[in-house]
PDB file with SEQRES, HELIX, SHEET and CRYST1 records, atoms N, CA, C and O in Angstrom:
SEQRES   1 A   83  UNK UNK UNK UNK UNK UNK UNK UNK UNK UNK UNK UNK UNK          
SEQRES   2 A   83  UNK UNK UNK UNK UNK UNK UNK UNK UNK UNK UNK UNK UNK          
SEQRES   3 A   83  UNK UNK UNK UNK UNK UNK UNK UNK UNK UNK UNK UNK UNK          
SEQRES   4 A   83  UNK UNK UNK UNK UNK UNK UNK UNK UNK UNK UNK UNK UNK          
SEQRES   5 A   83  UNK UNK UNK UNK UNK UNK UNK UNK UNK UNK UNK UNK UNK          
SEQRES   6 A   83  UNK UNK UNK UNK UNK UNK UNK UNK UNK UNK UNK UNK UNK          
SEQRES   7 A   83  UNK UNK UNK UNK UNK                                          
HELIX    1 AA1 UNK A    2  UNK A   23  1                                  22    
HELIX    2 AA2 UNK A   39  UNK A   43  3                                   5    
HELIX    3 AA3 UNK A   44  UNK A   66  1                                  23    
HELIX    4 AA4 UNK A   75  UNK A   78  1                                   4    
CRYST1    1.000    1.000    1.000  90.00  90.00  90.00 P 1           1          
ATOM      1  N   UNK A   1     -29.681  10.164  -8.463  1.00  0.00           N  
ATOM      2  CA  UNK A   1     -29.123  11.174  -7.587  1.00  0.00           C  
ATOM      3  C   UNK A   1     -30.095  12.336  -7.410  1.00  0.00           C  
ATOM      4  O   UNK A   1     -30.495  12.804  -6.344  1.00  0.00           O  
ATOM      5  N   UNK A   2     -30.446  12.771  -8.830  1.00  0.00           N  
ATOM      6  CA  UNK A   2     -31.489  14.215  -7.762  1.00  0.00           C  
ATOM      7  C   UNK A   2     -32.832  13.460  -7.643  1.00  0.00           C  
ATOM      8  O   UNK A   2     -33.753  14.152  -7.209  1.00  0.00           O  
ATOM      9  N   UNK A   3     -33.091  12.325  -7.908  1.00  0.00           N  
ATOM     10  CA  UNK A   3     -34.441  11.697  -7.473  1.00  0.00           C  
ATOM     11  C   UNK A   3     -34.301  12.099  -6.189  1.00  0.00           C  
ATOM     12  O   UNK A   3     -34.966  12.985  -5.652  1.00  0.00           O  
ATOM     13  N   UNK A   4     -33.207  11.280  -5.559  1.00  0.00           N  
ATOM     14  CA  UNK A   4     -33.013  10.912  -3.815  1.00  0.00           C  
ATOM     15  C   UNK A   4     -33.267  12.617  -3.358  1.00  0.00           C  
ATOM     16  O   UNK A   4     -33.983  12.884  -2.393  1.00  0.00           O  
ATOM     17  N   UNK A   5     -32.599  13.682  -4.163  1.00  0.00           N  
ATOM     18  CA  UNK A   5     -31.950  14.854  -3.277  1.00  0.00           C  
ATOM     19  C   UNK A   5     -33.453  15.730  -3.433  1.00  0.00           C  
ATOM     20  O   UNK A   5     -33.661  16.698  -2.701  1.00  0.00           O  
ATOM     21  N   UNK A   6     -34.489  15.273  -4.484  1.00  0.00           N  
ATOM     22  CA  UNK A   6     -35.539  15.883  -4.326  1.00  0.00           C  
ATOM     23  C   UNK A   6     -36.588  15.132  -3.378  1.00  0.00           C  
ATOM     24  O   UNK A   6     -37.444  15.856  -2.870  1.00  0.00           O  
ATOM     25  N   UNK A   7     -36.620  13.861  -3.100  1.00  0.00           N  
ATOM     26  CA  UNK A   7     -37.442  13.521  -1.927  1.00  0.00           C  
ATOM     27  C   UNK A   7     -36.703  13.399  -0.505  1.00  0.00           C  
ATOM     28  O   UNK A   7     -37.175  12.795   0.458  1.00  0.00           O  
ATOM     29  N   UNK A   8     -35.436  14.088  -0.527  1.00  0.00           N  
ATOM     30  CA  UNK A   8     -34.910  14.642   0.619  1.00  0.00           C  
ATOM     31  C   UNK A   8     -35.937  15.789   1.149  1.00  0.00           C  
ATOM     32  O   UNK A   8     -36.613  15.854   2.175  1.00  0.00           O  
ATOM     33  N   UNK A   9     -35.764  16.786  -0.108  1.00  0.00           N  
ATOM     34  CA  UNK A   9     -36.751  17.519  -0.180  1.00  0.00           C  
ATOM     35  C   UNK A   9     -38.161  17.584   0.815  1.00  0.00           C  
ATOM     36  O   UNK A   9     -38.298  18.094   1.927  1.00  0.00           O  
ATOM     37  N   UNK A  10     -39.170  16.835  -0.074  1.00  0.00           N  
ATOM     38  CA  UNK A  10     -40.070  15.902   0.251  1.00  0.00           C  
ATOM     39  C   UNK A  10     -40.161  15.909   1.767  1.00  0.00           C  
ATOM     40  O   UNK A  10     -41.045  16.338   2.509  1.00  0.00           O  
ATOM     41  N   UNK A  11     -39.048  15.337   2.012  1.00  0.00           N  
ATOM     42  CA  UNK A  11     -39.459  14.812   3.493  1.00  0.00           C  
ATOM     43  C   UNK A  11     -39.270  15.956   4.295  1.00  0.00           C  
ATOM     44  O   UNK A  11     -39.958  16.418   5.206  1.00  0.00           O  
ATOM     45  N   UNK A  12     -38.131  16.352   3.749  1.00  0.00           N  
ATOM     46  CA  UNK A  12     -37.826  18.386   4.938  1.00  0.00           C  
ATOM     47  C   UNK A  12     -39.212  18.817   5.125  1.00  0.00           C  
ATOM     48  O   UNK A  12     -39.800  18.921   6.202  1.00  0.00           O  
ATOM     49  N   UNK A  13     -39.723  19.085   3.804  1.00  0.00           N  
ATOM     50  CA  UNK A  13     -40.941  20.127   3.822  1.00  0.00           C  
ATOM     51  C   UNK A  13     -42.293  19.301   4.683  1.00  0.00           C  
ATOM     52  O   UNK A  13     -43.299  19.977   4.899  1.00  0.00           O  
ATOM     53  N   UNK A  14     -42.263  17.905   5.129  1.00  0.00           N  
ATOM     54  CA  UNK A  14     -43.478  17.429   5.142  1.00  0.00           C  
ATOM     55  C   UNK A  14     -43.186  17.576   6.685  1.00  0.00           C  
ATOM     56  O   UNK A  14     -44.028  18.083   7.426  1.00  0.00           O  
ATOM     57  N   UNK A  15     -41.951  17.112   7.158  1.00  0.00           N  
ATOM     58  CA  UNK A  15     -41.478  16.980   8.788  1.00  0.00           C  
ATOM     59  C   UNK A  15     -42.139  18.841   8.950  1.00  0.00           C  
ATOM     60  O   UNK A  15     -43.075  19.280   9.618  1.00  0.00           O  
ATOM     61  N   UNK A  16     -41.340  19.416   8.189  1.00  0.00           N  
ATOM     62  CA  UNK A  16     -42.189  20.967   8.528  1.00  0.00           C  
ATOM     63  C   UNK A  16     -43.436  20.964   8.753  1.00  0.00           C  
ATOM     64  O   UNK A  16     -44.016  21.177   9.817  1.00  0.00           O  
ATOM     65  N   UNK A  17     -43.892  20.697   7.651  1.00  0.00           N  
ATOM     66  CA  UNK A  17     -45.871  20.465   7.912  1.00  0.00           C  
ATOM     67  C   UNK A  17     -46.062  20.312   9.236  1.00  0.00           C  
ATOM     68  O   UNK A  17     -46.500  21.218   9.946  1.00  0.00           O  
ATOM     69  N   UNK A  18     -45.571  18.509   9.893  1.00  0.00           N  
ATOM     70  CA  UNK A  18     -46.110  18.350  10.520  1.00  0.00           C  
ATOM     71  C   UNK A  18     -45.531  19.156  12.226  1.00  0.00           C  
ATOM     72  O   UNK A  18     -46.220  19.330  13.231  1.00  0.00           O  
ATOM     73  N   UNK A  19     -44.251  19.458  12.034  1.00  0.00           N  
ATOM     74  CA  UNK A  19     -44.306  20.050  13.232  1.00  0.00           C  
ATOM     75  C   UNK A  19     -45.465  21.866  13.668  1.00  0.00           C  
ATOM     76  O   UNK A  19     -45.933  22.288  14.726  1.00  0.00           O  
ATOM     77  N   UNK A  20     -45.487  22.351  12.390  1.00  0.00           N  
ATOM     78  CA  UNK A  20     -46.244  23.568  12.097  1.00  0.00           C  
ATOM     79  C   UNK A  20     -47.579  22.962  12.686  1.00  0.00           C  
ATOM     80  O   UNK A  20     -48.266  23.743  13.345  1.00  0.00           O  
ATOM     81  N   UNK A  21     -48.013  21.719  12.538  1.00  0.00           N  
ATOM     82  CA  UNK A  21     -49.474  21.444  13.095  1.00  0.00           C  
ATOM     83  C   UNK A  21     -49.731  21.057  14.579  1.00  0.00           C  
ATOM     84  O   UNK A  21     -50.756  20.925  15.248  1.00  0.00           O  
ATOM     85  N   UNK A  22     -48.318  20.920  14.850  1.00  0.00           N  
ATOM     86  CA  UNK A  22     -48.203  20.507  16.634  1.00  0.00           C  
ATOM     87  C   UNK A  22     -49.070  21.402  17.628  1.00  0.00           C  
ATOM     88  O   UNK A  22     -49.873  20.974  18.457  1.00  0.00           O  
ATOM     89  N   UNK A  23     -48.672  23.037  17.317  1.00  0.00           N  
ATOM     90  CA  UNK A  23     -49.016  24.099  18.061  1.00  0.00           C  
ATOM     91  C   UNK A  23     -50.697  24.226  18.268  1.00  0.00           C  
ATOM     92  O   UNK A  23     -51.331  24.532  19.278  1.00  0.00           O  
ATOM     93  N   UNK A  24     -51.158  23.872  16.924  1.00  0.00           N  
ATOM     94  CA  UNK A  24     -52.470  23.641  16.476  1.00  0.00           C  
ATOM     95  C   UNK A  24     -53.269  22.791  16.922  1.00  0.00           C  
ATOM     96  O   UNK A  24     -54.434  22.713  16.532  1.00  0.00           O  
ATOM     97  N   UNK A  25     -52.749  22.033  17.806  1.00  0.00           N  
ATOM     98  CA  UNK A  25     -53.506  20.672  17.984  1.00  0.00           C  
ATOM     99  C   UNK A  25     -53.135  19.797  19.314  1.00  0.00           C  
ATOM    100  O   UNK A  25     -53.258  18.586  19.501  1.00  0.00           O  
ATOM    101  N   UNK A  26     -52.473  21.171  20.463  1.00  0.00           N  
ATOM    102  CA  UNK A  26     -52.100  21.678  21.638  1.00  0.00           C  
ATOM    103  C   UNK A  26     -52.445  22.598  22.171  1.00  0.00           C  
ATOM    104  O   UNK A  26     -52.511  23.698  21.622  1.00  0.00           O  
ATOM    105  N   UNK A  27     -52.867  22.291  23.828  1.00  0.00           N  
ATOM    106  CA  UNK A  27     -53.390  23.050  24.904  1.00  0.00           C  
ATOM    107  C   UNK A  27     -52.185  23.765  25.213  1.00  0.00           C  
ATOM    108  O   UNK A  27     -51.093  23.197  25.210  1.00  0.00           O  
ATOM    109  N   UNK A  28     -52.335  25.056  25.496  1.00  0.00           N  
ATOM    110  CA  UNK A  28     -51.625  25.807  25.902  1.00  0.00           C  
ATOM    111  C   UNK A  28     -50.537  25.227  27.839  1.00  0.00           C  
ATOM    112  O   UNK A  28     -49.477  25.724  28.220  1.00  0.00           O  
ATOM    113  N   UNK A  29     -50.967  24.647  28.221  1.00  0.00           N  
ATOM    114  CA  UNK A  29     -50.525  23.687  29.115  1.00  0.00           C  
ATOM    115  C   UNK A  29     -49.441  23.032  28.716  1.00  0.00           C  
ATOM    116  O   UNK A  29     -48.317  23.092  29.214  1.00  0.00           O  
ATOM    117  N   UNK A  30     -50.034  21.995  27.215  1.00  0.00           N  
ATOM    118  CA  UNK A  30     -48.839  21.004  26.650  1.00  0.00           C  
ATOM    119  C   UNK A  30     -47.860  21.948  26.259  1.00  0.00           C  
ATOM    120  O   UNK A  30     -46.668  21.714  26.457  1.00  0.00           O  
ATOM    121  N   UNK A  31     -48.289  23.099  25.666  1.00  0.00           N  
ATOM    122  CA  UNK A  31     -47.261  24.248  24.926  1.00  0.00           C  
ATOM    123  C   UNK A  31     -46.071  24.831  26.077  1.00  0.00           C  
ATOM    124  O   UNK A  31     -44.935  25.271  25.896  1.00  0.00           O  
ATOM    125  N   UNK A  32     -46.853  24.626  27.285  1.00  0.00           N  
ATOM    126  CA  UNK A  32     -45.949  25.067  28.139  1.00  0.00           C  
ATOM    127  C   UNK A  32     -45.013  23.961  28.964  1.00  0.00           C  
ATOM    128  O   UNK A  32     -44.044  24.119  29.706  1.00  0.00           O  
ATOM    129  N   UNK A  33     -45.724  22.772  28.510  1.00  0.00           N  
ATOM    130  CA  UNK A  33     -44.529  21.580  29.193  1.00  0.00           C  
ATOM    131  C   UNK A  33     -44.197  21.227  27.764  1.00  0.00           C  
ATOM    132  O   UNK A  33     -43.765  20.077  27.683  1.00  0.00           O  
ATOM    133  N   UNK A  34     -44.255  21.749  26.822  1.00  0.00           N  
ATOM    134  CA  UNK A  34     -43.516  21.182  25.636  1.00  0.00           C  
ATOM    135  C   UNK A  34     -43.087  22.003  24.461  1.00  0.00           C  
ATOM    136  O   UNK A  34     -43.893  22.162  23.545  1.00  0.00           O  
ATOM    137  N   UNK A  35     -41.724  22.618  24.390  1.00  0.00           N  
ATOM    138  CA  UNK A  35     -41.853  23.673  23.660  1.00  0.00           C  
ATOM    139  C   UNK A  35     -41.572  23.204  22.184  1.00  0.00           C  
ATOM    140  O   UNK A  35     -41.028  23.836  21.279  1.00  0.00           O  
ATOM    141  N   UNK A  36     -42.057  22.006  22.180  1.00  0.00           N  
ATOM    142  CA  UNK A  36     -42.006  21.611  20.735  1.00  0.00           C  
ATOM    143  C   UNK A  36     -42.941  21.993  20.185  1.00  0.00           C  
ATOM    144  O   UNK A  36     -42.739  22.401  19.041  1.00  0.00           O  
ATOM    145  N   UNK A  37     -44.350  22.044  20.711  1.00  0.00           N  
ATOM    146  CA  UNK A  37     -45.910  21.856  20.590  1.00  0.00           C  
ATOM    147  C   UNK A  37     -45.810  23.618  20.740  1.00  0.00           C  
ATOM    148  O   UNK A  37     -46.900  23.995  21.172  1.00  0.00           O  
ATOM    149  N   UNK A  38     -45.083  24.536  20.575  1.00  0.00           N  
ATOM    150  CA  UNK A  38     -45.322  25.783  20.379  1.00  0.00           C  
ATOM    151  C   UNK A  38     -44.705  26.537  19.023  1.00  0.00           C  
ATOM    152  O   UNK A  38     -43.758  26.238  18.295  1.00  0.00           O  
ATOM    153  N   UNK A  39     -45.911  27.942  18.997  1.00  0.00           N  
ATOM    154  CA  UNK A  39     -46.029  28.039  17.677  1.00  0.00           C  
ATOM    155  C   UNK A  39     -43.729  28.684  17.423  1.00  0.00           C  
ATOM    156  O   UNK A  39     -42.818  28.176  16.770  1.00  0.00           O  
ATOM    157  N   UNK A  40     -43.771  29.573  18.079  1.00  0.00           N  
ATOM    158  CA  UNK A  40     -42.388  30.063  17.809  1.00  0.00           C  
ATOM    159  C   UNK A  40     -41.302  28.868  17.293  1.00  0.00           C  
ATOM    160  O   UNK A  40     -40.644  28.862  16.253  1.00  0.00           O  
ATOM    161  N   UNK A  41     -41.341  27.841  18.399  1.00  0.00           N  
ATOM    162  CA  UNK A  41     -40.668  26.702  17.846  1.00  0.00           C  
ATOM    163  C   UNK A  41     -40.821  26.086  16.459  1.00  0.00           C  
ATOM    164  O   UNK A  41     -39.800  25.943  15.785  1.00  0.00           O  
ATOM    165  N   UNK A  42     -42.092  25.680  15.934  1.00  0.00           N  
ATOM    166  CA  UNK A  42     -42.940  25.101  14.953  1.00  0.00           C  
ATOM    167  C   UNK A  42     -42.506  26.732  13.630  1.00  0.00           C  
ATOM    168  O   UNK A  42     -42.523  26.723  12.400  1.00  0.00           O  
ATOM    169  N   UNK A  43     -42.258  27.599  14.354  1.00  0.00           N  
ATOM    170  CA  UNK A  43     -41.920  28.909  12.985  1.00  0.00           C  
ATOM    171  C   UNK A  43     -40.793  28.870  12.509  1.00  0.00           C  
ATOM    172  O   UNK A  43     -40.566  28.996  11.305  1.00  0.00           O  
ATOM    173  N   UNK A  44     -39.545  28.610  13.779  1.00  0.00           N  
ATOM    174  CA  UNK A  44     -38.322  28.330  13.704  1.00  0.00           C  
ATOM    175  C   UNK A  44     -38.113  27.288  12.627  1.00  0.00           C  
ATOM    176  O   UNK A  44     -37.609  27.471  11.518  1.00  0.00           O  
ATOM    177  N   UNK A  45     -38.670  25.962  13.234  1.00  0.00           N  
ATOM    178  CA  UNK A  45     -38.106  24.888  12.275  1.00  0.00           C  
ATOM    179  C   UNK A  45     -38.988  24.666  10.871  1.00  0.00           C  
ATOM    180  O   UNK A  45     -38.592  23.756  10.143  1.00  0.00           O  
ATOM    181  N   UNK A  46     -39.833  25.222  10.557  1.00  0.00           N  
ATOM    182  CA  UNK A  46     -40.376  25.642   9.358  1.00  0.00           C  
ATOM    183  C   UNK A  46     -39.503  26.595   8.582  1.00  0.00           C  
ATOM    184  O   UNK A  46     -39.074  26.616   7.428  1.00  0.00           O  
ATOM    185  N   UNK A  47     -39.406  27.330   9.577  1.00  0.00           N  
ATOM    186  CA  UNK A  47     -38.082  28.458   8.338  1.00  0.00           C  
ATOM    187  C   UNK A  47     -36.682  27.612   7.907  1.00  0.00           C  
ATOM    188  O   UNK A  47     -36.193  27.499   6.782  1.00  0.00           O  
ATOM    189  N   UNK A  48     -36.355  27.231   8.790  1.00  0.00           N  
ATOM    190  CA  UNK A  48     -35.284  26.249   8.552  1.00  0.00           C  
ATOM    191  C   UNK A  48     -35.141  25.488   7.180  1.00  0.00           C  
ATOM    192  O   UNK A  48     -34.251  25.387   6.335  1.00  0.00           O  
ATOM    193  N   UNK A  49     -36.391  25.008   7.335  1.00  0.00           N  
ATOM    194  CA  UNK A  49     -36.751  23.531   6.572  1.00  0.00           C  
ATOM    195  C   UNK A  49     -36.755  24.461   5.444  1.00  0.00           C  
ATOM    196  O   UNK A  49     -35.691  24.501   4.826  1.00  0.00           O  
ATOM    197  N   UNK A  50     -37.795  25.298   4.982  1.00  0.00           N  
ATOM    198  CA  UNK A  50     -38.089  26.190   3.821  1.00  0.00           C  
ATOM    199  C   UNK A  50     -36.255  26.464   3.086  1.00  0.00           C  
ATOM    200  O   UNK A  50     -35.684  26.033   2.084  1.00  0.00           O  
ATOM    201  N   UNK A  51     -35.975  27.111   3.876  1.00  0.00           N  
ATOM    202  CA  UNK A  51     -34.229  27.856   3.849  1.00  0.00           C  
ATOM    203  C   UNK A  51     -33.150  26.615   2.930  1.00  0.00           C  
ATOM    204  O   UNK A  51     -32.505  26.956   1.938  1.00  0.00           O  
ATOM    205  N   UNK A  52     -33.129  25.002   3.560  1.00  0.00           N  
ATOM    206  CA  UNK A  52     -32.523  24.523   3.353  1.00  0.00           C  
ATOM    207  C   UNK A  52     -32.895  23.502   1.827  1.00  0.00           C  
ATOM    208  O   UNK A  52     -32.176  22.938   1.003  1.00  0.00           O  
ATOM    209  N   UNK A  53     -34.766  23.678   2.049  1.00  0.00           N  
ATOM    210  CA  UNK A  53     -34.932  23.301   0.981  1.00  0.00           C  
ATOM    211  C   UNK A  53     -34.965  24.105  -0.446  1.00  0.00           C  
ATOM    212  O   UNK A  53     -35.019  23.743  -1.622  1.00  0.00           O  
ATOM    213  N   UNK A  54     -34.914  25.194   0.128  1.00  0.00           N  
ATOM    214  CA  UNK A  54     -34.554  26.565  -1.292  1.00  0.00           C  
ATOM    215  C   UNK A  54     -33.144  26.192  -1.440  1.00  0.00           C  
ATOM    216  O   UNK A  54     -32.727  26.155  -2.598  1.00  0.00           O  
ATOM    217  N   UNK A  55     -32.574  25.993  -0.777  1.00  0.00           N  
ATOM    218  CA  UNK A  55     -30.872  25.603  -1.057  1.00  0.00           C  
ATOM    219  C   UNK A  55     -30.586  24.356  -1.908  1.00  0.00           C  
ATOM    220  O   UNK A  55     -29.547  24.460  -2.560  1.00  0.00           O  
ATOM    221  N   UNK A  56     -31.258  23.199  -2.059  1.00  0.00           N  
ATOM    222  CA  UNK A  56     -31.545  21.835  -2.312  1.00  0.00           C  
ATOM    223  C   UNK A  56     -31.563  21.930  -3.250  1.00  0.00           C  
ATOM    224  O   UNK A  56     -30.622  21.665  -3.998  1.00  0.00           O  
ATOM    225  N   UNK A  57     -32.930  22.458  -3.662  1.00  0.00           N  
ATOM    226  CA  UNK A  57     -33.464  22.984  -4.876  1.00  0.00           C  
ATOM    227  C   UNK A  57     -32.952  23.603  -5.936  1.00  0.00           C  
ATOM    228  O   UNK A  57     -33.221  23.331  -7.106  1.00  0.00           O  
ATOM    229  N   UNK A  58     -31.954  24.728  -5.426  1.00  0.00           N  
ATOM    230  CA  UNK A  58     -31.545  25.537  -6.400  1.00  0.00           C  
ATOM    231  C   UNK A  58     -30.066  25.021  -6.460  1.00  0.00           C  
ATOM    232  O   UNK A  58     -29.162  25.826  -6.681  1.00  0.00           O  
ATOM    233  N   UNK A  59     -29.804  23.669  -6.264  1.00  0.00           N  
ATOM    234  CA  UNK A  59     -28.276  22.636  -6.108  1.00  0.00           C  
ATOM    235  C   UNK A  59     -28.883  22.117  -7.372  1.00  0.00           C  
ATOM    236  O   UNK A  59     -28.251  22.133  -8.428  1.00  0.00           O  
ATOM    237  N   UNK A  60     -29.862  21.748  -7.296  1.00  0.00           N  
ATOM    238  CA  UNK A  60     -30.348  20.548  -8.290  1.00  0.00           C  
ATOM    239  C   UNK A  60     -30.445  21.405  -9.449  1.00  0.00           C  
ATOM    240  O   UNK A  60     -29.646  21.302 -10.379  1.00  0.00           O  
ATOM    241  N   UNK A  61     -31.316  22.182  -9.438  1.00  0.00           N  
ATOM    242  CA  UNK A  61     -31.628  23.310 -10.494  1.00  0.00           C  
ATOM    243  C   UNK A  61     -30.425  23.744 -11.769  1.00  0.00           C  
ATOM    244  O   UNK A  61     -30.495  23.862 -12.993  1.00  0.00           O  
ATOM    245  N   UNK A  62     -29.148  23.924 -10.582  1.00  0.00           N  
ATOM    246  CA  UNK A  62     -28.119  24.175 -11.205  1.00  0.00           C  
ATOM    247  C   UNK A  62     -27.746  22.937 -11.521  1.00  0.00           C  
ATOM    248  O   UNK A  62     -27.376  22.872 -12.693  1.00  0.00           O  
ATOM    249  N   UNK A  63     -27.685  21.686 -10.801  1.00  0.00           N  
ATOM    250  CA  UNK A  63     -27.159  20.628 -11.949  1.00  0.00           C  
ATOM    251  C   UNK A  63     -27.666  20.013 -12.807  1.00  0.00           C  
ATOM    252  O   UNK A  63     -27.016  19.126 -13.361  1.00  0.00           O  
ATOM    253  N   UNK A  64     -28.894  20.271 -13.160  1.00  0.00           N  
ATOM    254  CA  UNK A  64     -29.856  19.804 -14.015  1.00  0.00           C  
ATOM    255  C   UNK A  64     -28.839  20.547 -15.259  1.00  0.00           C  
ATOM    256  O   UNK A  64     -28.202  19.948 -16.125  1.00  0.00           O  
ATOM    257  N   UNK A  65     -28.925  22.059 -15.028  1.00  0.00           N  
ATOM    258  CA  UNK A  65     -28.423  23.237 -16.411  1.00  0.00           C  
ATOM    259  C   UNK A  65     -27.043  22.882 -16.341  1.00  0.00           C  
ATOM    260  O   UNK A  65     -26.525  22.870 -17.457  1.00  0.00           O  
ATOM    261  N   UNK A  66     -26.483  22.668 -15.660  1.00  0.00           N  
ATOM    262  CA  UNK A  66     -24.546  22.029 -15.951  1.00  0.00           C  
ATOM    263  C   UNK A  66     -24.408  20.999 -16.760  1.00  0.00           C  
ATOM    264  O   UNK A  66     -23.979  20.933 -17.912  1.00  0.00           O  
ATOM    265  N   UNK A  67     -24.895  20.048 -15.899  1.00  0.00           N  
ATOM    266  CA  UNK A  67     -25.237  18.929 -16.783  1.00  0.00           C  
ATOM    267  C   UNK A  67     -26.174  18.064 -18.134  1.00  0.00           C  
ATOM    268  O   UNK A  67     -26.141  16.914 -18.573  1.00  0.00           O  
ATOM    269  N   UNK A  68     -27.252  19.729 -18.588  1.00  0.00           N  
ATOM    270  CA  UNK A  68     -27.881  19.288 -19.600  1.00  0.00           C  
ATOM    271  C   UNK A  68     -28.699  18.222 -19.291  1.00  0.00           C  
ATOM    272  O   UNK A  68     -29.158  17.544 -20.210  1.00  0.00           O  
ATOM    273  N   UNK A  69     -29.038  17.884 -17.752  1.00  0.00           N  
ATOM    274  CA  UNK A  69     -29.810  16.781 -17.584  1.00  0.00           C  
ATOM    275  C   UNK A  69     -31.287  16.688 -18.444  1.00  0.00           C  
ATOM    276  O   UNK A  69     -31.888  17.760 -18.518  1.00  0.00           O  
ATOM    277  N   UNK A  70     -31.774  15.790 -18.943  1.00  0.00           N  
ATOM    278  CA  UNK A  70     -33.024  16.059 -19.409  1.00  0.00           C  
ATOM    279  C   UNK A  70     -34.329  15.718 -18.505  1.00  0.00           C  
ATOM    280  O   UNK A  70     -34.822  14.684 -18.054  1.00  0.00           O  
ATOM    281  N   UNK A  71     -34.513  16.528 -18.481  1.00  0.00           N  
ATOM    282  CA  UNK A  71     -35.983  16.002 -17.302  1.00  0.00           C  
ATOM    283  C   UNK A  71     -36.940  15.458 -18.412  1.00  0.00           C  
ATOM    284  O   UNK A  71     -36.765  15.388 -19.628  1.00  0.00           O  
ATOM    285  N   UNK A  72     -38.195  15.027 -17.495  1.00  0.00           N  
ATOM    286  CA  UNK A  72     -39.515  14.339 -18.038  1.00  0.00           C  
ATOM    287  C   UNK A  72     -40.079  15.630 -18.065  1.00  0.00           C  
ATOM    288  O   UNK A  72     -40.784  15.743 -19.068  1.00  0.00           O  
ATOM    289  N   UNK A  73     -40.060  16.655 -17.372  1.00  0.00           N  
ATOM    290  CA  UNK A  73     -41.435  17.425 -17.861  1.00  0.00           C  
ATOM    291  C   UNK A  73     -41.117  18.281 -19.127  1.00  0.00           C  
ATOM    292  O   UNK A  73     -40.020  18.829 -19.237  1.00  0.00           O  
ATOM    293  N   UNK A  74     -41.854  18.367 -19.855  1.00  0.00           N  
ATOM    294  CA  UNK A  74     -41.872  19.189 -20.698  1.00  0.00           C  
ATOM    295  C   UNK A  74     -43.256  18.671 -21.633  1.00  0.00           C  
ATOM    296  O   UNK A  74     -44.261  18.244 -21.064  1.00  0.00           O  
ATOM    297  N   UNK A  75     -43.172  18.760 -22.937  1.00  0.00           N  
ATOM    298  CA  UNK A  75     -44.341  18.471 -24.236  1.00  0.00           C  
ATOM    299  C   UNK A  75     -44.898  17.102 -23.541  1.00  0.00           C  
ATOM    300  O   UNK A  75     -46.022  16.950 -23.063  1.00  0.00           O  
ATOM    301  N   UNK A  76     -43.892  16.187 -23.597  1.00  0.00           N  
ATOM    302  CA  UNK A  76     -44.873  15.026 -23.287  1.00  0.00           C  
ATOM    303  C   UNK A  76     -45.422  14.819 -21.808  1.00  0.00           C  
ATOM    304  O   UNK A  76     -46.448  14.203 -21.518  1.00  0.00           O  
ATOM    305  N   UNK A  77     -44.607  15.406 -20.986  1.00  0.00           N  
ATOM    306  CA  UNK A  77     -45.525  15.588 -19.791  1.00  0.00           C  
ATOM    307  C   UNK A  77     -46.777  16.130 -19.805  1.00  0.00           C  
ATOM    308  O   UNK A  77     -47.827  15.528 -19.583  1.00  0.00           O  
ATOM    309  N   UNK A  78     -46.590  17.660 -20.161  1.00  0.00           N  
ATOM    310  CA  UNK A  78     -48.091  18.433 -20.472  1.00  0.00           C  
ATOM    311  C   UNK A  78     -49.362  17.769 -21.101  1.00  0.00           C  
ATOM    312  O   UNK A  78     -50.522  18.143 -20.932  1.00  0.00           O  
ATOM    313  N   UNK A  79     -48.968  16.812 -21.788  1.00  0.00           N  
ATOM    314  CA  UNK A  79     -50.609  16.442 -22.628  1.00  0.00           C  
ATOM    315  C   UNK A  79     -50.846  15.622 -21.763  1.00  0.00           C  
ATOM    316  O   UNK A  79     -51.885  15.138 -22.211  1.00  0.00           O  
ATOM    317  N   UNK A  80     -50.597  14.971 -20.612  1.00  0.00           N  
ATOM    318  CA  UNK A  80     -51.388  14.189 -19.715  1.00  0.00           C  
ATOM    319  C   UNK A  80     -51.587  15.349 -18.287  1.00  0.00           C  
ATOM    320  O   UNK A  80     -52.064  15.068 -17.188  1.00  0.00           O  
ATOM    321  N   UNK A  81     -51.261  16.160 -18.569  1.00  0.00           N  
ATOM    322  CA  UNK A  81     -52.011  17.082 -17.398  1.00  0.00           C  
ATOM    323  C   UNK A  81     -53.674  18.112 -17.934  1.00  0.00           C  
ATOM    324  O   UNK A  81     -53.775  18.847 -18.917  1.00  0.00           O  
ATOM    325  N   UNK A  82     -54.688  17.813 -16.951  1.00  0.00           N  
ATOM    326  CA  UNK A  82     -55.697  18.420 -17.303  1.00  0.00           C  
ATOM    327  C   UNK A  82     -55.704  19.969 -16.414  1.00  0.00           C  
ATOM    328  O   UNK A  82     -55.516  20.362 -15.263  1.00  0.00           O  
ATOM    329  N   UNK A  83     -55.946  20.360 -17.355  1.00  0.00           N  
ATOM    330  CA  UNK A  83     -56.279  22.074 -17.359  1.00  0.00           C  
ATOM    331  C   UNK A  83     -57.561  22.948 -16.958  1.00  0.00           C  
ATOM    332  O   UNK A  83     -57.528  24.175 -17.059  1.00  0.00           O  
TER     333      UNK A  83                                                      
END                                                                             
C-alpha cells in the first residue's frame, strides 16, 4: 500500500517535470497555438502536482507513525550508502 501511494508520487512529480520542460522546448508560436507548451500553464500544473504530492506524503508519513510501520531505511540502509 504505501509502495503504490509513493510511486503515485513518483509519477505526479515526473508528469510535472515533464510538462515544466514543454515551455522550454517551444517556439513562442507553438506557445501561442498551445497553451499547454506555456510557461504559466507548466507553473500551474507543477504547483498542483508539488501541493498534492506534499499531501501524499504527509498521508503516508502519518501512517507509517500510526501504524509503527517499519521502514528499510535506517542503520542497515546507511552502511550501503557512500558519503
Amino acid at each position: 500500500m504505501i509502495e503504490n501511494r509513493l510511486e503515485f508520487v513518483i509519477k505526479r512529480l515526473t508528469e510535472a517535470v515533464e510538462v515544466s520542460d514543454q515551455p522550454l522546448h517551444s517556439t513562442p508560436t507553438e506557445q501561442d497555438d498551445d497553451y499547454k507548451k506555456t510557461f504559466a500553464y507548466a507553473t500551474g500544473y507543477s504547483r498542483a502536482a508539488m501541493q498534492g504530492s506534499l499531501e501524499e506524503l504527509q498521508e503516508v508519513l502519518n501512517k507509517i507513525r500510526e501504524d509503527k510501520v517499519e521502514c528499510s531505511f535506517g542503520s542497515e540502509y546507511e552502511k550501503d550508502i557512500d558519503y
